[in-house]
C-alpha positions as a Markdown table, in Angstrom:
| # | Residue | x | y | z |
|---|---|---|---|---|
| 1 | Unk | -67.7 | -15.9 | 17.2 |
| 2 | Unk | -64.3 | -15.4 | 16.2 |
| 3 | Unk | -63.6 | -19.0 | 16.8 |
| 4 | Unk | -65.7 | -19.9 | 14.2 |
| 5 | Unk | -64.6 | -17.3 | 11.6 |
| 6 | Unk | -61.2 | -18.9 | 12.1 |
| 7 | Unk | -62.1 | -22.3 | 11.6 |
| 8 | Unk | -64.0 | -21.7 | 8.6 |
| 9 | Unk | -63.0 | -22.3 | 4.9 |
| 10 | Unk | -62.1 | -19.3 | 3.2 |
| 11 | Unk | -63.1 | -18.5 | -0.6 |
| 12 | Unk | -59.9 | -17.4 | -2.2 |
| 13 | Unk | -59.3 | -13.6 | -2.9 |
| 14 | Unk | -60.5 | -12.0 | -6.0 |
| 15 | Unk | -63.7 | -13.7 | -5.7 |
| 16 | Unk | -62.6 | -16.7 | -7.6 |
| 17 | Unk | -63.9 | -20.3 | -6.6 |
| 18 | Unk | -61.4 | -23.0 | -6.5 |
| 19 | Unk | -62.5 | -25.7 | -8.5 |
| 20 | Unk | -64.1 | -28.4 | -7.1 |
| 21 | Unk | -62.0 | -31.4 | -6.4 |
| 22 | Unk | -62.3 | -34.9 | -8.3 |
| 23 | Unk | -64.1 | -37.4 | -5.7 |
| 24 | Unk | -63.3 | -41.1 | -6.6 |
| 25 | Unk | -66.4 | -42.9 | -6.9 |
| 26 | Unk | -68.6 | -40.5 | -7.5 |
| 27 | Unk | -71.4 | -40.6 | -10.2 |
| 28 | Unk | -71.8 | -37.7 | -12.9 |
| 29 | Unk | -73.7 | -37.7 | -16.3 |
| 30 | Unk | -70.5 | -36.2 | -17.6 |
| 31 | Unk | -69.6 | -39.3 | -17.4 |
| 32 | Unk | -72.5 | -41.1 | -19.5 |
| 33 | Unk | -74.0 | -43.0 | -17.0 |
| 34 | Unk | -77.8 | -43.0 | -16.2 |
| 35 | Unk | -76.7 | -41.8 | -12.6 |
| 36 | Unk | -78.4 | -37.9 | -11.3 |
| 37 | Unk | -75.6 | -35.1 | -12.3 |
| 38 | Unk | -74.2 | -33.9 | -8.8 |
| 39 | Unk | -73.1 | -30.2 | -10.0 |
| 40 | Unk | -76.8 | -29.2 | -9.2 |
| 41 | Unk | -75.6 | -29.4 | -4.9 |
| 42 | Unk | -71.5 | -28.6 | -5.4 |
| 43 | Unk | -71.8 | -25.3 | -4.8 |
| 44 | Unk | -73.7 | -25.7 | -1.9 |
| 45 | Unk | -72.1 | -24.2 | 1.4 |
| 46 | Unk | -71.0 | -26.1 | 4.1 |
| 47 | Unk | -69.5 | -25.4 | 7.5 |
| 48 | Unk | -66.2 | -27.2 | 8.3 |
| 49 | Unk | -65.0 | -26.5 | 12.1 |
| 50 | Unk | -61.8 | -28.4 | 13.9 |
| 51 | Unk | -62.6 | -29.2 | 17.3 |
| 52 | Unk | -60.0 | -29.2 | 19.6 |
| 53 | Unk | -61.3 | -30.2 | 22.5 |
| 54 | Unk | -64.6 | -30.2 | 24.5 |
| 55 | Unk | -65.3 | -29.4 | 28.8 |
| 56 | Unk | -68.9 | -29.4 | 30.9 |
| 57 | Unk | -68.8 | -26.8 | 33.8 |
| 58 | Unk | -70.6 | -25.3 | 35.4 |
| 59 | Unk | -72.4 | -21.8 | 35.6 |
| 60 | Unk | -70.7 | -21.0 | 38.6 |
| 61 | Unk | -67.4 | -21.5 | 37.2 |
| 62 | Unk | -68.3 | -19.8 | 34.1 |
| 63 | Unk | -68.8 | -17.1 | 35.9 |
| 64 | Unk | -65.6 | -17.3 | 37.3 |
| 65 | Unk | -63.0 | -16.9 | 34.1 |
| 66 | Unk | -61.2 | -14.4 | 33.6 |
| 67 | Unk | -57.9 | -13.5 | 31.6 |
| 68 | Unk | -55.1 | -16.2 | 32.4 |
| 69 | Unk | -58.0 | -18.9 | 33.6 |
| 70 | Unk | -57.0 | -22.7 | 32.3 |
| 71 | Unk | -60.3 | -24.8 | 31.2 |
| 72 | Unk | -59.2 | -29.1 | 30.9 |
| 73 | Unk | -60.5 | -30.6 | 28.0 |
| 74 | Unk | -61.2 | -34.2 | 27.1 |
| 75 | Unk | -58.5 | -34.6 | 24.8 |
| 76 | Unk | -54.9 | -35.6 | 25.4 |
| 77 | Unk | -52.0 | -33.4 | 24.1 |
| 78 | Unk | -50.8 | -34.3 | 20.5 |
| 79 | Unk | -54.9 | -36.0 | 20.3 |
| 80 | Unk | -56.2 | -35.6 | 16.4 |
| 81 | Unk | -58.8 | -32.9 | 16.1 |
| 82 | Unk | -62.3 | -33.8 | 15.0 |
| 83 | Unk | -63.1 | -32.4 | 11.4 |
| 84 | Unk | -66.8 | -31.7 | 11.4 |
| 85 | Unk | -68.7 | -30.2 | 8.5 |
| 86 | Unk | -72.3 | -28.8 | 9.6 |
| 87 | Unk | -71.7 | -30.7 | 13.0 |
| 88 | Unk | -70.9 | -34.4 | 12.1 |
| 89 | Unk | -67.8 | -35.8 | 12.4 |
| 90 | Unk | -66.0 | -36.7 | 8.7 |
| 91 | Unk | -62.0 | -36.6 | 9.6 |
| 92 | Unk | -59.6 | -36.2 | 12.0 |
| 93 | Unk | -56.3 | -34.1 | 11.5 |
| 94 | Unk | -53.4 | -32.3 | 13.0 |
| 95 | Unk | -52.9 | -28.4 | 12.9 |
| 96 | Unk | -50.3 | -27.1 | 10.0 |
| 97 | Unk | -48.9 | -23.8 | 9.5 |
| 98 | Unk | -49.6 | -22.5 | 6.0 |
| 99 | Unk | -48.4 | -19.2 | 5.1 |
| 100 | Unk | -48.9 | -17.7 | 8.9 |
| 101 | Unk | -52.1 | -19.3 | 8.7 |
| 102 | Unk | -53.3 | -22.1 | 10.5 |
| 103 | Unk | -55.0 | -25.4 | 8.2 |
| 104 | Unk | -55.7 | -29.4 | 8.9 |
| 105 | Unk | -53.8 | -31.9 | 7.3 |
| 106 | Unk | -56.3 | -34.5 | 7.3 |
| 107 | Unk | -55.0 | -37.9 | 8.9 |
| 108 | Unk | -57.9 | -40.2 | 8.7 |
| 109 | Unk | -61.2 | -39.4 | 6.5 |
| 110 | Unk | -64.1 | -41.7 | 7.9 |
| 111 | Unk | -65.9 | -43.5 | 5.4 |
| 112 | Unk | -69.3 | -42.5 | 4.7 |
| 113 | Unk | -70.8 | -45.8 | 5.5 |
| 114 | Unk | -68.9 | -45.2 | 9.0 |
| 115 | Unk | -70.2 | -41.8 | 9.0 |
| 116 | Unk | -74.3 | -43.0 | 8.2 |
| 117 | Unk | -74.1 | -45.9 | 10.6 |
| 118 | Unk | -73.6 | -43.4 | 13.1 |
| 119 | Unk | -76.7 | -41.1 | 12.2 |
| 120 | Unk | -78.6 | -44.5 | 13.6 |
């Protein structure tokens, strides 16, 4: 979809990888502790989508869109959007303009004890 390619994180051009940024807290050999070294999953890929908004019709009315047709969602104007990285909710933001390009400026990170109790 072409929703998605939008709201994915792009690797810079050139083929160059940004560097990975400095996460307080976190454990690293590098650092001498006895604690697993964490470089082995950095590089990993992960999806990161901004959700807007979501809406439940139904197949009839699916049907029914065409160009100019308005869909409600369950979020009020000027709302946060969800930050989800492969599905689960980490953040909330707002939408910035960066260089004609639209980004998230993230306005409340959930902590990841937040973010495991609600896995249960």
């Amino acid at each position: 979809m072409a929703e998605d390619q939008d709201t994915q994180a792009q690797e810079p051009q050139g083929g160059a990888k940004p560097a990975a940024p400095e996460v307080a807290g976190t454990p690293s050999q590098s650092q001498g502790g006895d604690s697993p070294d964490l470089d082995v999953i950095l590089d990993i890929p992960v999806e990161i989508a901004m959700q807007v908004g979501s809406a439940s019709i139904t197949i009839r009315n699916l049907l029914q869109l065409n160009q100019g047709s308005v869909i409600e969602l369950d979020r009020i104007a000027g709302e946060p959007l969800d930050v989800l990285v492969n599905g689960t909710l980490i953040a909330h933001g707002e939408v910035v303009v960066l260089n004609d390009k639209l980004g998230i400026r993230m306005t409340d990170v959930i902590s990841p004890s937040e973010r495991i109790k609600k896995l249960n």
